[in-house]
C-alpha positions in Angstrom: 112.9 5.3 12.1 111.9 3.8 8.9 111.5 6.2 5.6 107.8 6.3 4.7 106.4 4.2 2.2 105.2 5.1 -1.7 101.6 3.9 -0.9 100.3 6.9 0.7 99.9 5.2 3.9 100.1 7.0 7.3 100.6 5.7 10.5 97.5 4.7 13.1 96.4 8.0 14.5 94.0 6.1 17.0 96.7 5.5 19.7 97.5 9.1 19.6 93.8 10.2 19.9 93.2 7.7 23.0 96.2 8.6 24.8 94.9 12.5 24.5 91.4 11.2 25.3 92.4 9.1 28.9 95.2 11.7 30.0 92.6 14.8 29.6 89.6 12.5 30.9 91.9 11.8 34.2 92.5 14.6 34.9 89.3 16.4 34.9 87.6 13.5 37.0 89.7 13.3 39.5 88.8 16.5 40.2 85.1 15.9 39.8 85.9 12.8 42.2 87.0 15.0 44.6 90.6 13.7 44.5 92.2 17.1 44.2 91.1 20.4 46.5 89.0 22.5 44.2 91.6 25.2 43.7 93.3 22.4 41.7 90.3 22.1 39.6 91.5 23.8 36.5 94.5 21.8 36.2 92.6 20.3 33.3 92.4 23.4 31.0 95.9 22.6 29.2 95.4 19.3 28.6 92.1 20.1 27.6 93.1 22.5 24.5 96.3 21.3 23.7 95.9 17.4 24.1 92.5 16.5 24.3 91.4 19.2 22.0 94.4 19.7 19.6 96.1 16.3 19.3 92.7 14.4 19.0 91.5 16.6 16.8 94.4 16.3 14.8 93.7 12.5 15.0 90.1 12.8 13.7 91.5 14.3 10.7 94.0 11.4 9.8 91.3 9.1 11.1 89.8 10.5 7.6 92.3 9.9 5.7 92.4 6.3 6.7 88.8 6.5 5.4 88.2 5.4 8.8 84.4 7.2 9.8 84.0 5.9 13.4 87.6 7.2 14.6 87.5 10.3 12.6 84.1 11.0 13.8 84.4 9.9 17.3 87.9 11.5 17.5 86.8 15.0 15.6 84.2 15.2 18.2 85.7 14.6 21.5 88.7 17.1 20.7 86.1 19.4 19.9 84.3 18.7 23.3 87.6 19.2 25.2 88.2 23.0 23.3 84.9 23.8 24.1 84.4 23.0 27.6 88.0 24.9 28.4 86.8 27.4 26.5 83.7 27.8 28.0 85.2 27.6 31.7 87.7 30.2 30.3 85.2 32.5 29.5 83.0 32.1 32.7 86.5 33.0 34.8 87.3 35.9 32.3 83.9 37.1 32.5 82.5 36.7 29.4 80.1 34.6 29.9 77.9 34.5 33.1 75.1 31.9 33.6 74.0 32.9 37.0 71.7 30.6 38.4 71.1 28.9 34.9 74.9 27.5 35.2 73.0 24.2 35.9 71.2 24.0 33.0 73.2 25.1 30.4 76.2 23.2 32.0 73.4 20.0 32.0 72.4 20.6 28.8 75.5 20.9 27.5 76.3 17.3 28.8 73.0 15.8 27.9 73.7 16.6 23.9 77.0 14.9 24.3 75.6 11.7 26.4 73.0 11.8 23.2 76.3 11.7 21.3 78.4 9.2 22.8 74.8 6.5 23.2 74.9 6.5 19.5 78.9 6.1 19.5 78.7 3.5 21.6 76.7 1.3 19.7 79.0 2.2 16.6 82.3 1.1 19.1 80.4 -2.8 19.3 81.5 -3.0 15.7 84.7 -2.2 16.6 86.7 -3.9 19.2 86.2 -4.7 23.3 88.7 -2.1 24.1 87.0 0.5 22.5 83.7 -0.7 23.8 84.9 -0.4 26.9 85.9 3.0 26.7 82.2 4.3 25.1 80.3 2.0 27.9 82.2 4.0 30.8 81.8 6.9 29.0 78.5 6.9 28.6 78.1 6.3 31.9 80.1 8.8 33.7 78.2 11.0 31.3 75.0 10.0 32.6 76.1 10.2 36.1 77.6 14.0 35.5 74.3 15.0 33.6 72.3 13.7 37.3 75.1 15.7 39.3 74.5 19.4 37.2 70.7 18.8 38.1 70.9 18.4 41.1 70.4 14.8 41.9 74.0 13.4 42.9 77.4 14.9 43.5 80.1 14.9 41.0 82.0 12.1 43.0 80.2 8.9 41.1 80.6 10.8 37.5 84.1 11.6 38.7 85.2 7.9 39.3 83.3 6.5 36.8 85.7 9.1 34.5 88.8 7.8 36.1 87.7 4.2 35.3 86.8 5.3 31.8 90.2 6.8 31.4 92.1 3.7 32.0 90.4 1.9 29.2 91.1 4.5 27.0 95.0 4.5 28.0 94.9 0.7 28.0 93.0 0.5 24.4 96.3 3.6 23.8 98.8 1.2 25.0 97.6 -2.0 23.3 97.7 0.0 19.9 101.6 1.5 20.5 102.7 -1.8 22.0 101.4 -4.4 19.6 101.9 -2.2 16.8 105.9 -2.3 17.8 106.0 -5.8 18.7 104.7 -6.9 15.7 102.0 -9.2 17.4 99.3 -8.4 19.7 100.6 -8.1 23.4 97.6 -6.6 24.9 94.7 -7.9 23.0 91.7 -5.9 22.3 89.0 -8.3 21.8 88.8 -8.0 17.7 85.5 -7.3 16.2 84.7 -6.3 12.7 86.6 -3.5 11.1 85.4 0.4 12.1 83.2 1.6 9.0 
């Protein structure tokens, strides 16, 4: 391992923050696709605090130092979406919180704020590269496809596939930035766009 420089730099968080993003993401929709038997369903709840919530939010914050807003932002935000859903479906099973028949609509709500959320992400991720825009397009839709299945209008199947899709562009836009970076040349290209703000 190479000593660090004198410049200050640090090391590209967003590989780290992708990886935690597509791991937690596939796990949680293939239970929503109905890939696992719903006893298996909180299999997600580790990964969701500790590597989707911890280790991207960790990422968010050296996203920042890299005076990078769009991966500290986007980063910051989706770790914190990972702590809170486990938390919140912690609670519910501990008893602390009990929606009753409004499980629905707060559930649906909850998801509609963050579809708002990611729509205005994704048009930040066109700056960025294809990878990445691939990553908030999928998202965005398995979003919308979740918010249809808490009201009522579709299972959790489509949101659940469209979430296993949206993981694999996150791990491949994960991989691209680990493997080019060691190569030294761009192995998996990402479709360069202009620089994140």
């Amino acid at each position: 391992m190479a000593a660090s420089s004198n410049n200050g730099s640090i090391a590209d968080p967003g590989p780290l923050g992708l990886g935690a993003f597509a791991l937690t993401t596939f796990v949680l929709s293939a239970s929503n696709a109905q890939l696992l038997p719903p006893s298996a369903a909180p299999a997600f709840l580790g990964a969701a605090l500790f590597y989707g919530g911890l280790a991207q939010l960790l990422a968010g914050m050296w996203e920042f130092r890299k005076n990078n807003t769009f991966g500290a932002t986007a980063f910051s935000s989706y770790g914190a979406f990972w702590l809170s859903l486990a938390s919140m479906v912690i609670m519910e099973s501990l008893g602390i919180i009990d929606f009753g028949d409004a499980r629905p609509a707060a559930v649906g709500t909850f998801l509609v704020a963050w579809t708002i959320f990611t729509f205005y992400m994704f048009l930040g991720s066109l700056r960025v590269n294809t990878a990445v825009m691939a990553v908030f397009i999928t998202l965005l839709v398995t979003y919308i496809l979740l918010d249809l299945a808490e009201f009522g209008l579709l299972t959790s199947v489509p949101g659940g596939y469209m979430g296993l899709v949206c993981a694999f562009c996150a791990w491949y836009a994960s991989a691209a930035g680990v493997i080019n970076s060691v190569a030294g040349r761009e192995v998996l290209p990402v479709g360069s766009r202009a620089e994140a703000a």
